[in-house]
C-alpha positions in Angstrom: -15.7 -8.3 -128.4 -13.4 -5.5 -126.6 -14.1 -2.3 -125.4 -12.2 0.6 -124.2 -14.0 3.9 -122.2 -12.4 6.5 -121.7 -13.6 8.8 -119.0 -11.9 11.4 -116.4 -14.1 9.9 -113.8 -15.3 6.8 -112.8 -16.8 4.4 -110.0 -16.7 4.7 -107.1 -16.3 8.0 -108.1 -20.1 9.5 -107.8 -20.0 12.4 -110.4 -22.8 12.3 -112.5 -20.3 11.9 -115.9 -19.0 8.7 -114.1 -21.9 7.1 -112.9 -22.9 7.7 -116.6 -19.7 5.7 -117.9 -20.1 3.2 -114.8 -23.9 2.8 -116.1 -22.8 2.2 -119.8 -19.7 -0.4 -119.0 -22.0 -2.5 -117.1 -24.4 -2.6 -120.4 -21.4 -3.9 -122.5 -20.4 -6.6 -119.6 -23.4 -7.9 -120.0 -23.8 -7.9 -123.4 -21.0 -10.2 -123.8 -17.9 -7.1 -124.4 -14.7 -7.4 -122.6 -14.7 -3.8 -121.4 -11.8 -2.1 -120.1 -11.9 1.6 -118.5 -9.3 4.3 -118.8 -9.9 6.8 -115.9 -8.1 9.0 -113.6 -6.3 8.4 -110.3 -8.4 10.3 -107.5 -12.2 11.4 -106.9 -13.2 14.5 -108.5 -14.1 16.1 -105.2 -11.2 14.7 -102.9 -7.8 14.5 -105.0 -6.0 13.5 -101.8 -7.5 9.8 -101.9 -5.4 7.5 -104.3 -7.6 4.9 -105.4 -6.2 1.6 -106.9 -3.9 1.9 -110.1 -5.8 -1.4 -111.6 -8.8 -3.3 -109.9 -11.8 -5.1 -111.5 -15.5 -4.6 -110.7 -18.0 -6.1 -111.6 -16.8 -7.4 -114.6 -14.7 -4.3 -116.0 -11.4 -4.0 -115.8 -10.2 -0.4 -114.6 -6.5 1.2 -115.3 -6.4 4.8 -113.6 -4.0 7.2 -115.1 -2.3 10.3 -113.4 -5.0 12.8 -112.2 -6.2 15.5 -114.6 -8.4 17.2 -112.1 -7.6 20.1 -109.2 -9.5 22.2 -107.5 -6.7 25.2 -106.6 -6.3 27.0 -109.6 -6.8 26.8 -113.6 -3.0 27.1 -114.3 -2.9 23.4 -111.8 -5.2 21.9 -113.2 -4.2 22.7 -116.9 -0.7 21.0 -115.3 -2.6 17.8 -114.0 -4.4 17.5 -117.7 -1.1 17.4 -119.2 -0.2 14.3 -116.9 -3.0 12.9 -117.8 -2.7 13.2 -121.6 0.9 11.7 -121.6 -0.5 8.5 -119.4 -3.8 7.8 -121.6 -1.1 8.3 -125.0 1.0 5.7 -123.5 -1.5 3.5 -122.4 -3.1 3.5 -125.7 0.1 2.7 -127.9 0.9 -0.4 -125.7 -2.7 -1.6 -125.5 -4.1 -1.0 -128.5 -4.8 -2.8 -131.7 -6.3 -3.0 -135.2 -9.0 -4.5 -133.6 -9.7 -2.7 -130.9 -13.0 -0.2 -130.6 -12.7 2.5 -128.3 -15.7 4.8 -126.7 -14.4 8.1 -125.7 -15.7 11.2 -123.8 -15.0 14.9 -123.9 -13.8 14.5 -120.0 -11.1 15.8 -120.5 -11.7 17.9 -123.4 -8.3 16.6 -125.2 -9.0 12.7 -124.9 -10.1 12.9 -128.7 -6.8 14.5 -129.5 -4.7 11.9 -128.0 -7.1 9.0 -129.9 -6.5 11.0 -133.7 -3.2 11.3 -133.3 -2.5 7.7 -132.4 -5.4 6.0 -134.9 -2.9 6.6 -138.0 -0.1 3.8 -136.3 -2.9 1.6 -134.8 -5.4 1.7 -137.1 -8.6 1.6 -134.7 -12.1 2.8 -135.1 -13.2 5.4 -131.9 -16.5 6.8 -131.3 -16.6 10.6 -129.6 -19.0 10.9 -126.8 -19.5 14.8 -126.6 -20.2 15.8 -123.0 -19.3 19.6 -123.7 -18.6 21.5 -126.8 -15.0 22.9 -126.2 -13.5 25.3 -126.7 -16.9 27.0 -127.2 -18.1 26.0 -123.3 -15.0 28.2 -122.7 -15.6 31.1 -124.2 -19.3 31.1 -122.7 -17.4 30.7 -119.4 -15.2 33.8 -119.6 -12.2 31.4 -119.5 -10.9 32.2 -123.0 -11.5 34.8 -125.5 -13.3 33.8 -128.6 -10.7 33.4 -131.4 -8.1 34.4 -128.7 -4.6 32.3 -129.5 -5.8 29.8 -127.3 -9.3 29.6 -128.9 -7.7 28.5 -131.9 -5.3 26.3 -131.0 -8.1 24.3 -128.5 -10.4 24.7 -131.6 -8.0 23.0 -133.8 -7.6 20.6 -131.8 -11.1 19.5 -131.3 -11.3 20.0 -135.0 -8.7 17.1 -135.7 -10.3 14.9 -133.1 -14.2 15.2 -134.5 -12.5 14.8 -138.2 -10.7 11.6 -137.4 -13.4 10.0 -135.1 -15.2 6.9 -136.8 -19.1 8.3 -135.0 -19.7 11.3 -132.9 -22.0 11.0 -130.2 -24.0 14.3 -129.2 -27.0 14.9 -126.6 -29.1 16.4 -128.3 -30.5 18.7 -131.3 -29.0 22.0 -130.1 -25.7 20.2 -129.0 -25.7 18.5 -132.6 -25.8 22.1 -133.8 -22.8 23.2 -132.4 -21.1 19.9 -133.1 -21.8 20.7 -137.1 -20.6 23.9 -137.0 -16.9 22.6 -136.6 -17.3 20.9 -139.6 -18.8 17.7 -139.2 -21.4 16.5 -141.2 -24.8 15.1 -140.4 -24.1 11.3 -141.5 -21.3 11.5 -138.6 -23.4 12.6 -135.7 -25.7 10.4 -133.4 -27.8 11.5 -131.0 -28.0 9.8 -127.9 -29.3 11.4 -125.0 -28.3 10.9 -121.5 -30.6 8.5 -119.6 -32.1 8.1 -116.3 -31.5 5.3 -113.5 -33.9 2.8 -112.4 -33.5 3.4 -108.9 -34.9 6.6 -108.5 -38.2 7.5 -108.4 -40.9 9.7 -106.2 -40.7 9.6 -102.2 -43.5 10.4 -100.2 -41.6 12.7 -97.2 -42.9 10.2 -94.9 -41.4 7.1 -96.2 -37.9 9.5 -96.2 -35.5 9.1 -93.6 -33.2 12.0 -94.5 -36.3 14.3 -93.6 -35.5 13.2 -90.1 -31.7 12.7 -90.6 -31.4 16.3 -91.7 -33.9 17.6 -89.0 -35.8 19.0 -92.3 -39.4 17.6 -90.6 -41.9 19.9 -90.9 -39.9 22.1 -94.0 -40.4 23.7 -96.7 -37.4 22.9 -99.1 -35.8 24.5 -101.8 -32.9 21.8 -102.9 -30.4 22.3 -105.3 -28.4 19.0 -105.8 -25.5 18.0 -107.9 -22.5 20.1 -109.6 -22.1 23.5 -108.4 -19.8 24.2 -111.1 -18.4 27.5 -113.5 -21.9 27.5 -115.5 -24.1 28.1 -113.0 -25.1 31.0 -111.2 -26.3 31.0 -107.3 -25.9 35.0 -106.2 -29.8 35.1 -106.6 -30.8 31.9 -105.2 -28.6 33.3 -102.1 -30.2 36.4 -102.0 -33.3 35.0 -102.0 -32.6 32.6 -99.4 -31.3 35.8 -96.9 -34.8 37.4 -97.8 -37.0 34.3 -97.4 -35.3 33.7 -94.1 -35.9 37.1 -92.1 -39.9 36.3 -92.6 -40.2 32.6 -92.7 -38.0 30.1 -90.6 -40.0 26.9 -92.1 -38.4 27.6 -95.5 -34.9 26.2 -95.9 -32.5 26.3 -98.8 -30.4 22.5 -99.0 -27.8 22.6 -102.0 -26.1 18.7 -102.0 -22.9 18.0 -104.0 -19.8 19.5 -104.7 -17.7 21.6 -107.3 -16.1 25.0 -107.4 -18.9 27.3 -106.7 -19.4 24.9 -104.0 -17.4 26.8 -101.3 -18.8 30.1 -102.7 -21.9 28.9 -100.7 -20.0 28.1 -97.9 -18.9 31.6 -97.7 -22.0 32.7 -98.1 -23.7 30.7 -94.9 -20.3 31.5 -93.2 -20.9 35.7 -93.5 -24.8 35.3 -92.8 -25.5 32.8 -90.3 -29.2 33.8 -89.8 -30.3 32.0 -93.5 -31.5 29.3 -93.7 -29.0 27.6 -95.5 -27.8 23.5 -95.1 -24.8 22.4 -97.0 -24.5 18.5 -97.7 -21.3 17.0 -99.6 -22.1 14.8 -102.6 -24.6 12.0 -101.4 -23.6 7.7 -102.4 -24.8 6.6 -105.6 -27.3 4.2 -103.4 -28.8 7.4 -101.2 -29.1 9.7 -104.3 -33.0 9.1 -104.6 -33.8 9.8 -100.6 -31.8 13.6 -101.2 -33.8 14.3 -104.9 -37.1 13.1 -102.8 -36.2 15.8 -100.1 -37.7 19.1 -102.6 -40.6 20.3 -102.4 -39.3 23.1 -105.5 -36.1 21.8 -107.4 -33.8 24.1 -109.0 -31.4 24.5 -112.0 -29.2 27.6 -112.2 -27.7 28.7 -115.5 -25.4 31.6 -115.9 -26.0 34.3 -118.2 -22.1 34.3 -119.2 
């Protein structure tokens, strides 16, 4: 039994997409699959470390392809996607097979593409594992214009690669939705929503050594943690933060992880040094639970557009 994921990122990478995919290949190990990951080059969060082109952990056997992701500019990173596409089409035509079953993800939004359009010549069966609905996330995004040139060739796109896909995995109801709304039908469409991992769970403050590590005792916390990415919105968490901070100094605003509105909150703390604002990079896999046990309030932002 062989299995081939395909996922932009991937252990030790600790994005949340690739300690999903890390998660799932060690479920197939050890139900007996021979499991082989395609993935890219670099962490998401620190392009300039070049991790190993093939290595095998724990059972899986990893190939990393040219990077897809960047952090300068959309134009470089649409490059570095392009790279990436040409790598993961070559890698499939010499690697697979008739027999061969491949999972794929929407990370990066093409991968399904690349699978439909070799399938015809090699004959295998691919399920779709729909992280984001493109080019619709997009449009929401103010990236692209709705039925804009490029809305219709990326919605093409997606079209052919839901069409030729043997299942298509979605996250949910409202997800499942969207994903019918491009044509697919009902019978085609699983829902499997993300899980959760065994090793968290709740943290008395006392028992948490980050509390002292950050110098948080005795705080009041407000903690965002995780991807501080396009969709999400942090002008009124700020704000609040700069307000809370000219009355109280036991209430502190901690936002852990990494992405592109990430720096935006560097600026921020930069320009107005009196809030009470800590900034912590993206924390190991193994620590995750003792930075989640750090809130007292937990939030999730969501833009409006």
């Amino acid at each position: 039994m062989k299995l081939i994921i395909i996922n932009q990122f991937f252990y030790p990478d600790i994005d949340v997409d690739a300690q999903f995919a890390y998660d799932l290949a060690k479920g197939f190990v050890e139900k007996g699959y021979k499991v082989r990951v395609l993935c890219q080059r670099s962490l998401k969060d620190d392009t300039s470390k070049t991790l190993k082109r093939k290595e095998t952990i724990n059972g899986i056997e990893i190939y990393r392809l040219p990077n897809a992701f960047s952090n300068i500019n959309f134009f470089y990173r649409f490059i570095r996607h392009i790279f990436f596409y040409i790598g993961l089409l070559i890698k499939l035509v010499s690697s697979t097979s008739r027999d061969s079953r491949l999972l794929i993800t929407t990370s990066p939004p093409l991968n399904g593409l690349i699978a439909a359009i070799i399938k015809p010549f090699k004959n295998f069966k691919y399920l779709l594992a729909v992280k984001d609905v493109y080019p619709d996330a997009m449009v929401s995004l103010g990236i692209i214009k709705y039925n804009g040139l490029i809305y219709k060739i990326l919605n093409l796109a997606i079209e052919i690669s839901y069409r030729k896909a043997n299942k298509i995995l979605s996250l949910g109801s409202y997800m499942t939705k969207r994903i019918k709304n491009k044509g697919v039908g009902k019978d085609k469409i699983v829902e499997i929503p993300n899980w959760g991992f065994n090793h968290l769970y709740p943290l008395v403050k006392e028992e948490n050594t980050f509390v002292e590590k950050m110098n948080l005792e005795g705080k009041f916390i407000v903690l965002y943690s995780g991807n501080h990415g396009y969709g999400h919105e942090f002008d009124t968490v700020l704000e609040g933060a700069k307000r809370l901070s000219t009355e109280y100094d036991d209430i502190y605003f901690v936002f852990i992880g990494g992405g592109k509105r990430f720096n935006e909150i560097k600026d921020f703390r930069r320009d107005n040094p009196d809030a009470n604002i800590l900034m912590f990079s993206y924390l190991p896999f193994e620590k995750l639970n003792y930075g989640l046990n750090l809130a007292h309030i937990s939030l999730i932002t969501m833009r409006d557009k």
